[in-house]
TINUZA-762706 format. One line per 3 residues: number of its first residue (from 0); their letters; for each residue x, y negated, z negated of N, C-alpha, C, O. Coordinates in steps of 0.02 Angstrom, whole numbers, plus 50000, padded with zeros to 5 digits. Each point is the difference from the previous one (the first is absolute). Example, Ala and Ser with C-alpha at 12.3 -4.5 7.8 and 13.67 -1.06 7.14 Angstrom:
% TINUZA-762706
0 = as = 50660 50284 49610 49955 49941 50000 50045 49940 50000 50052 50001 49967  49930 49946 50069 50042 49941 49997 49961 49945 49963 50025 49945 49992
***
This chain:
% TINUZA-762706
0 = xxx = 46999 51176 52692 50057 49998 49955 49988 49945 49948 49977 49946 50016  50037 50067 49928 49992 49949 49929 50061 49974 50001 50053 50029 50012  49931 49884 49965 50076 49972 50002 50004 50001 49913 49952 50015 49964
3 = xxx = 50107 49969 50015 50006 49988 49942 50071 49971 49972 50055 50022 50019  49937 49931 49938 50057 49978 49989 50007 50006 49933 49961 49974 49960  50116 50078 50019 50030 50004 49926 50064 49995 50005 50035 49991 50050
6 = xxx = 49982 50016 49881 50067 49990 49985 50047 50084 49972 49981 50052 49972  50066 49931 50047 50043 50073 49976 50060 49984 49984 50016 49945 50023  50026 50082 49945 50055 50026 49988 50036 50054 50051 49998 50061 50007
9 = xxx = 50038 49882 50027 50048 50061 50036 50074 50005 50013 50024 49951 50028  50021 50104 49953 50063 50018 49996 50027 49938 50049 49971 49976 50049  50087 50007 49926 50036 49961 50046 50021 50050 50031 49980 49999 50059
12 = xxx = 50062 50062 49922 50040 50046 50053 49968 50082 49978 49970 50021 49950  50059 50021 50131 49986 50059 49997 50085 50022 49976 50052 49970 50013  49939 50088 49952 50086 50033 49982 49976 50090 50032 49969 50050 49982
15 = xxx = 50076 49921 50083 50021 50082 50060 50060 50039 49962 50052 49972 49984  49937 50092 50005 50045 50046 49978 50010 50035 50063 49953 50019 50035  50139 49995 49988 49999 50059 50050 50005 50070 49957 50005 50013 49940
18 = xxx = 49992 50027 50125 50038 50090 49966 50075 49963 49970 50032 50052 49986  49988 49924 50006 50063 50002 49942 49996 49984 49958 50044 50014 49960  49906 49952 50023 49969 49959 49945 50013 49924 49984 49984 49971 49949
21 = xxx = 50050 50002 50108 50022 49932 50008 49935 49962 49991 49953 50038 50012  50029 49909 49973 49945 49949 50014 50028 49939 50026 50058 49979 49995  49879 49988 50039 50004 49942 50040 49928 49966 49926 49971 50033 49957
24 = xxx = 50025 49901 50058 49957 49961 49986 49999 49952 50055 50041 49963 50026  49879 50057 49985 49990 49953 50093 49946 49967 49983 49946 50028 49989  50066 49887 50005 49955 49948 49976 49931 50009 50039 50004 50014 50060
27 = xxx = 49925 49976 49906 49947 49985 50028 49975 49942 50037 49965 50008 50050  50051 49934 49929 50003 49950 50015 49919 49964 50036 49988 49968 50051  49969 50060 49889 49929 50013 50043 49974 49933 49989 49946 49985 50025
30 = xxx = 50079 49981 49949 49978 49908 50013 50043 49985 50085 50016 49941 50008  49998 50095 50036 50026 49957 50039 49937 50065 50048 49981 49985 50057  50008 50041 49929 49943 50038 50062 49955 49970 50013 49970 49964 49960
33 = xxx = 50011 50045 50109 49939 49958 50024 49943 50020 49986 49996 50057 49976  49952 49909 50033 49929 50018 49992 49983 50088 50026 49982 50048 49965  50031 49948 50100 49996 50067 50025 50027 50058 49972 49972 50055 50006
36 = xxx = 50086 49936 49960 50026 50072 49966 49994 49997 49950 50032 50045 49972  49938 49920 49992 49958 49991 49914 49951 50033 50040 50020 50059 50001  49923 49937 50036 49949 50022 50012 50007 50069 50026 49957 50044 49994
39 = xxx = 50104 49964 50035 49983 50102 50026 50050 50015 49948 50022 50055 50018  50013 49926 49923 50002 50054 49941 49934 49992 49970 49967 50039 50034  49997 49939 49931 49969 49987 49977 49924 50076 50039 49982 50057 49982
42 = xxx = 49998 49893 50075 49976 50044 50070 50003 50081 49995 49950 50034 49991  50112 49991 50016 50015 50047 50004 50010 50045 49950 49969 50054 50001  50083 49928 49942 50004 50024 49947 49954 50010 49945 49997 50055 49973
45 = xxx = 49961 49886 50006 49941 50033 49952 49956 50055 50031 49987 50049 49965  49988 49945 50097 49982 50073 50012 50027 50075 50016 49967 50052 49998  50104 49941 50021 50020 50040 49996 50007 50036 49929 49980 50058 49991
48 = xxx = 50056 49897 49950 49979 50018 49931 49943 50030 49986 50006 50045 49959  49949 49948 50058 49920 50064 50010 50006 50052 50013 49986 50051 49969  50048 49935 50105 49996 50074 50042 50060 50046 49975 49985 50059 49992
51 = xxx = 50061 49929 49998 50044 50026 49976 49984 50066 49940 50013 50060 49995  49952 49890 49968 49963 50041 49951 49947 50060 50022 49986 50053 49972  49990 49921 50083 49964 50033 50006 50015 50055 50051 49960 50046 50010
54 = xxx = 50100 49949 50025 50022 50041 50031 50053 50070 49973 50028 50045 50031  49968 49932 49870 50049 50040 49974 49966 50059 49986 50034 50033 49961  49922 49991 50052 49961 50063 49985 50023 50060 50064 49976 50056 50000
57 = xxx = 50066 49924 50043 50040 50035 50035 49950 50009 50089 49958 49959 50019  50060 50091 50012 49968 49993 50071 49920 50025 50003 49952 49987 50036  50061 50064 49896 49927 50047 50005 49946 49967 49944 49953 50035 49981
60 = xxx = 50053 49904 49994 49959 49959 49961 49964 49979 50054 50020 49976 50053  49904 50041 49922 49930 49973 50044 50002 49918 49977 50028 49969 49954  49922 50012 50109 49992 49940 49984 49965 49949 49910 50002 49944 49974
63 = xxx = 49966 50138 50011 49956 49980 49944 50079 49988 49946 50009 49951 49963  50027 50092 50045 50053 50007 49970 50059 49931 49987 50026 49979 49948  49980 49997 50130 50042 49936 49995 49939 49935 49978 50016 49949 49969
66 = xxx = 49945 50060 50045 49948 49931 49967 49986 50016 49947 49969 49955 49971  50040 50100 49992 50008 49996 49909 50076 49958 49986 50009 49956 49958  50033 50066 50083 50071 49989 49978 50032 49911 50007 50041 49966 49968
69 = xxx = 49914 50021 50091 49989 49928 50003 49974 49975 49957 50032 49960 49966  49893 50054 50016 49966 49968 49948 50046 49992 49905 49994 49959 49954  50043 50093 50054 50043 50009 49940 50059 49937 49996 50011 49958 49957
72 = xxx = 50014 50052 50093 50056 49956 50013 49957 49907 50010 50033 49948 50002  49897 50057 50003 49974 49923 50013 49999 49993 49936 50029 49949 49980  49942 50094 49973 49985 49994 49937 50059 50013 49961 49989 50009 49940
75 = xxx = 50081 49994 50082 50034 49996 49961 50017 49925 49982 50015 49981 49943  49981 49982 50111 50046 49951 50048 49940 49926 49974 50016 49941 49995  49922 50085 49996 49958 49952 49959 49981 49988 49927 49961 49960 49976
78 = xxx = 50110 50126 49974 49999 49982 49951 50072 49987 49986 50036 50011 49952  49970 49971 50087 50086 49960 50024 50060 50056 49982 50054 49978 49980  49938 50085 50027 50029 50066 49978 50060 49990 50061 49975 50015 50054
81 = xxx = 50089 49966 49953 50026 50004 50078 50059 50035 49977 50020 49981 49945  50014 50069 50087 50055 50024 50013 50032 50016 50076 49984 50041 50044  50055 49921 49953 50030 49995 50080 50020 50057 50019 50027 50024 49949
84 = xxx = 49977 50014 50093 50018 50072 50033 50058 49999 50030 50033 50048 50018  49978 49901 49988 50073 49987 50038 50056 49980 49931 50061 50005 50006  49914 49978 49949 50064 50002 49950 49998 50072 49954 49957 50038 49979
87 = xxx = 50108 49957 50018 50044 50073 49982 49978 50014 49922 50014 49964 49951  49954 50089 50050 49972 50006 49934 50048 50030 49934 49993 49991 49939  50084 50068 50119 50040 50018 49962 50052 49941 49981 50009 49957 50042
90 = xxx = 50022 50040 49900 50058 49968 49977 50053 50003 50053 50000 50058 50020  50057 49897 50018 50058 50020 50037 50071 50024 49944 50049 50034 50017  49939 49938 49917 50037 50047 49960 50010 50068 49996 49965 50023 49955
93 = xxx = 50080 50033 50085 49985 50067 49993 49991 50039 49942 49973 50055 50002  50055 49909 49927 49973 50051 49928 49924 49947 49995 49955 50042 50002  50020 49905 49995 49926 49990 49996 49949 50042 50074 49941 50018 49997
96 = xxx = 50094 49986 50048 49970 50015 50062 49979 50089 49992 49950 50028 50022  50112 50002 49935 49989 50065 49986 49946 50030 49941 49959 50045 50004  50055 49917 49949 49958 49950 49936 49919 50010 50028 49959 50042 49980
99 = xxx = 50035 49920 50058 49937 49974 50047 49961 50067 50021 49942 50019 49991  50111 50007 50039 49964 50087 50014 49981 50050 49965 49949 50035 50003  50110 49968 49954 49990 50035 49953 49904 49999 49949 49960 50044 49985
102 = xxx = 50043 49879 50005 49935 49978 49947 49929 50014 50057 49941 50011 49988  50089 49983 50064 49941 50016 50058 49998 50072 50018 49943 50019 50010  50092 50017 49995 49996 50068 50004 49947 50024 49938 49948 50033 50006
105 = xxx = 50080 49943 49938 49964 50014 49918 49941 49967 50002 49965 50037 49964  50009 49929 50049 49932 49939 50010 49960 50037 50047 49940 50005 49987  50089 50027 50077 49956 50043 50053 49973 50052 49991 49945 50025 50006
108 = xxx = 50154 50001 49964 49981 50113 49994 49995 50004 49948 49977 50054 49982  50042 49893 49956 49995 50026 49946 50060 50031 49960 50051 50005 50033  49952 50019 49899 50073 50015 49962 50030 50078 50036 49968 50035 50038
111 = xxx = 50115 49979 49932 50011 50054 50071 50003 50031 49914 49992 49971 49946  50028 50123 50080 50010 50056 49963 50087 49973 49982 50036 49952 50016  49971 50115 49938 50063 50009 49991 50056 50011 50068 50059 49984 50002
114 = xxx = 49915 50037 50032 50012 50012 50069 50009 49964 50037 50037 50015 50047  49926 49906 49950 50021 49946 50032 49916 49999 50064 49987 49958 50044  49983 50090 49941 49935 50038 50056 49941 49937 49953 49992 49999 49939
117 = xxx = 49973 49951 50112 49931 49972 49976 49954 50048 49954 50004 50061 50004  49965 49914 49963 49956 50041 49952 49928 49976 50005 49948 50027 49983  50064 49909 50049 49901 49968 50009 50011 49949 49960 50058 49980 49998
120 = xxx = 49893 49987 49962 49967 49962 49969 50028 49916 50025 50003 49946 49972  50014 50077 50091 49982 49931 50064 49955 49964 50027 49942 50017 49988  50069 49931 50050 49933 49942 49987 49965 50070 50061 49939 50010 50005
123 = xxx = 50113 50030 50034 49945 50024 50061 49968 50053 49978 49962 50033 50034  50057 49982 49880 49942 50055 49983 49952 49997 49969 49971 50048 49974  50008 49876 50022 49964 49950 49980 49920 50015 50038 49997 49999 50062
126 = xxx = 49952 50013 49905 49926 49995 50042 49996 49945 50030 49966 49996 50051  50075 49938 49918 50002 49934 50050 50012 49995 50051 49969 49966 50041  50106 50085 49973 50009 49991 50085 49984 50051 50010 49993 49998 50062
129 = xxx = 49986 50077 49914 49981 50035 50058 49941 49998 50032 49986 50032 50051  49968 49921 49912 49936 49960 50025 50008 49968 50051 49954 50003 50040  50091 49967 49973 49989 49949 50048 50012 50015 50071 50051 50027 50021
132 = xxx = 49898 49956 50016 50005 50001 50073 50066 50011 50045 50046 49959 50003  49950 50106 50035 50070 50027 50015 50027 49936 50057 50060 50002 50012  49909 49957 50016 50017 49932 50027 50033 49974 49989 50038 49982 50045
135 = xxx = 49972 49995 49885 50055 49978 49955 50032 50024 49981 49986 50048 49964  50095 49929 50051 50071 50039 50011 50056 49948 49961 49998 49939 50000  50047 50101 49969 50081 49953 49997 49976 49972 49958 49943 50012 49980
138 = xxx = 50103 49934 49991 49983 49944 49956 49927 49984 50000 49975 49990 49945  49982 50004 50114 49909 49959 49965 49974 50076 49960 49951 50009 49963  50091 50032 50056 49966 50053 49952 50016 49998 49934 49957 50020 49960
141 = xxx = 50102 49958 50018 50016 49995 49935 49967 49942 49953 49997 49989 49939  49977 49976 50128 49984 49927 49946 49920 50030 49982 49966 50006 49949  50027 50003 50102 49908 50017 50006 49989 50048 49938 49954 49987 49961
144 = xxx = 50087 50069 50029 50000 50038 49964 50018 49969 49899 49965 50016 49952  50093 49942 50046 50002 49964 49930 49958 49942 50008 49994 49959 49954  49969 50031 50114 49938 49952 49973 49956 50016 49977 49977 49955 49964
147 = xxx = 49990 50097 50036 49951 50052 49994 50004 50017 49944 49948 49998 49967  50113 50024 50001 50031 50013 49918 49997 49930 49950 49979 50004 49942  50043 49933 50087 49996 49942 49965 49914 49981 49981 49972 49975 49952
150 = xxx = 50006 50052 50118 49916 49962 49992 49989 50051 49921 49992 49975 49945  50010 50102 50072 49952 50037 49950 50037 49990 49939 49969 50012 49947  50100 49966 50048 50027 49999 49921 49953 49921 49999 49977 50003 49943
153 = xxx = 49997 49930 50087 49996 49955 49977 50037 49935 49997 49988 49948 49969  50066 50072 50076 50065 49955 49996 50010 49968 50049 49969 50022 50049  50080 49906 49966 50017 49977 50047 50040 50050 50039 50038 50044 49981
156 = xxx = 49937 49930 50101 50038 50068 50034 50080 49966 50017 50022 49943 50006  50008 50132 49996 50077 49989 50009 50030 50003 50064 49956 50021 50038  50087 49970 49987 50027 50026 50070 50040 50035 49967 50024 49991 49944
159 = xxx = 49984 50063 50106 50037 50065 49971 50064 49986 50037 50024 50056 50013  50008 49905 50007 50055 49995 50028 50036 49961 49907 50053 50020 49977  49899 49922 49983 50036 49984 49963 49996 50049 49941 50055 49995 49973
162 = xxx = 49914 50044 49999 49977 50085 49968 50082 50033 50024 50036 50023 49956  49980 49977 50093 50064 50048 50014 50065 49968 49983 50049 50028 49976  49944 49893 50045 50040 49955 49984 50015 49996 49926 50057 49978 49993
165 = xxx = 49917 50034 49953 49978 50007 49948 50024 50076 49969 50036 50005 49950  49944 50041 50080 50028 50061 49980 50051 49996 50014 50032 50005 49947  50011 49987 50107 50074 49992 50021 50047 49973 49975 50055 49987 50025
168 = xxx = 49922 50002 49916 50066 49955 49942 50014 50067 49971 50058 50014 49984  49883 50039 50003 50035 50053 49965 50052 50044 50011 50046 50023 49965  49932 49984 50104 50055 50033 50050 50060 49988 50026 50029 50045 50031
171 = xxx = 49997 49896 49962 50049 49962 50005 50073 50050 49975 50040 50021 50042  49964 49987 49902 50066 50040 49967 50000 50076 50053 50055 50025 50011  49888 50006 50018 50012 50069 50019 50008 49972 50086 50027 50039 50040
174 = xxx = 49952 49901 49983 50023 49955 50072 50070 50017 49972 50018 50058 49989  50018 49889 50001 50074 49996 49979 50012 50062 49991 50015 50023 50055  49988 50028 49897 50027 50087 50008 49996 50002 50086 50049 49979 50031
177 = xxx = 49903 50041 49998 50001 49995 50073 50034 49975 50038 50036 50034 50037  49963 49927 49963 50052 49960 50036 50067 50027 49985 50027 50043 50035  50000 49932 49910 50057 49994 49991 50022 50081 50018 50052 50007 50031
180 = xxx = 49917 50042 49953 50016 50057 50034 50005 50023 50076 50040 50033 50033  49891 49927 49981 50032 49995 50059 50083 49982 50045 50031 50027 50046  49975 49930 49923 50043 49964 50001 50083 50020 49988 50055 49983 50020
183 = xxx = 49917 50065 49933 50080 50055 49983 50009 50052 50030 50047 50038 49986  49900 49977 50072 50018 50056 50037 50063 50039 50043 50008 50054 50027  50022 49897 49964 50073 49998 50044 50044 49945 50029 50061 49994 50009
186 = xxx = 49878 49961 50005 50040 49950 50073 50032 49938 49936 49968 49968 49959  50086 50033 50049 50045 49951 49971 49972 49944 50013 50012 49964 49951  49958 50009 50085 49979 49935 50020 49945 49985 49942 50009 49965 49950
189 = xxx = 49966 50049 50057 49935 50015 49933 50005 49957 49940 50051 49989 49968  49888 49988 50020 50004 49961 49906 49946 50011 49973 49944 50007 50024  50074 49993 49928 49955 50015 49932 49969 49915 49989 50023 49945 50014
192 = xx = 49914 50078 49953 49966 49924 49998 49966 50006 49921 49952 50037 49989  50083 49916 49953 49993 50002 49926 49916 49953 50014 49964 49985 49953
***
């Protein structure tokens, strides 16, 4: 085992959401932990961060398969590329949250017909991702895939979570229609949101 001593930045508190949507904020308080539980997060968690990755290629990914997916995720993590998996990538605003889908639906499948029916010209009808190793699934497929697009245009690469984030300002006015229709369906209780 390699010892090593650095410095970090870390959250004073975690913020717990229940199913009602209540939150708690439950202090970290990681200057009062002992030696030993600095050492098994530390211990435990950076490798799990590996495996994780490398376990996302699902049950029927060969081994050759998860040690690409590791090696991706080492080499993300040594060009300091990090996105936490555990934070919520959708907005909890329901017209940005709808917003959010909407620009990701359009970013994936692409623009719809008159009909409201996909038409293509989505990142997945892209030679970028249909290239890529059926191993890679969900979100590392999307990144892998606009990384692949950033390298051959020449450009700094993007995360496609902020690409949707980005499109989702457009969508905003047809969120709100949504909603608010929703919303007039009957139940008196109901509000409209300007």
């Amino acid at each position: 085992m390699t010892q090593i001593t650095f410095t970090v930045d870390v959250p004073e508190s975690v913020t717990l959401t229940g199913p009602d949507g209540k939150s708690e904020i439950v202090p970290l308080r990681i200057t009062d932990w002992p030696q030993a539980s600095l050492q098994h997060a530390v211990s435990t968690y950076f490798p799990q961060w590996i495996s994780d990755r490398a376990n996302s290629g699902g049950k029927d990914a060969t081994l050759a398969d998860r040690v690409a997916l590791a090696n991706k995720k080492l080499a993300d993590i040594l060009a300091g590329k990090i996105r936490s998996r555990g934070e919520a990538v959708e907005p909890k605003d329901p017209i940005e949250a709808l917003a959010f889908q909407m620009a990701k639906d359009r970013f994936v499948k692409g623009s719809k017909d008159d009909k409201g029916a996909f038409v293509g010209n989505g990142l997945r009808d892209r030679a970028e991702y249909k290239g890529l190793d059926k191993a890679i699934k969900g979100d590392d497929r999307l990144q892998a895939a606009l990384d692949l697009i950033d390298d051959k245009a020449k450009r700094e690469r993007r995360d496609w979570v902020d690409v949707v984030k980005d499109w989702a300002v457009d969508f905003i006015p047809e969120a709100k229609r949504t909603i608010n229709s929703r919303n007039k369906v009957g139940a008196s209780d109901k509000f409209s949101i300007d």
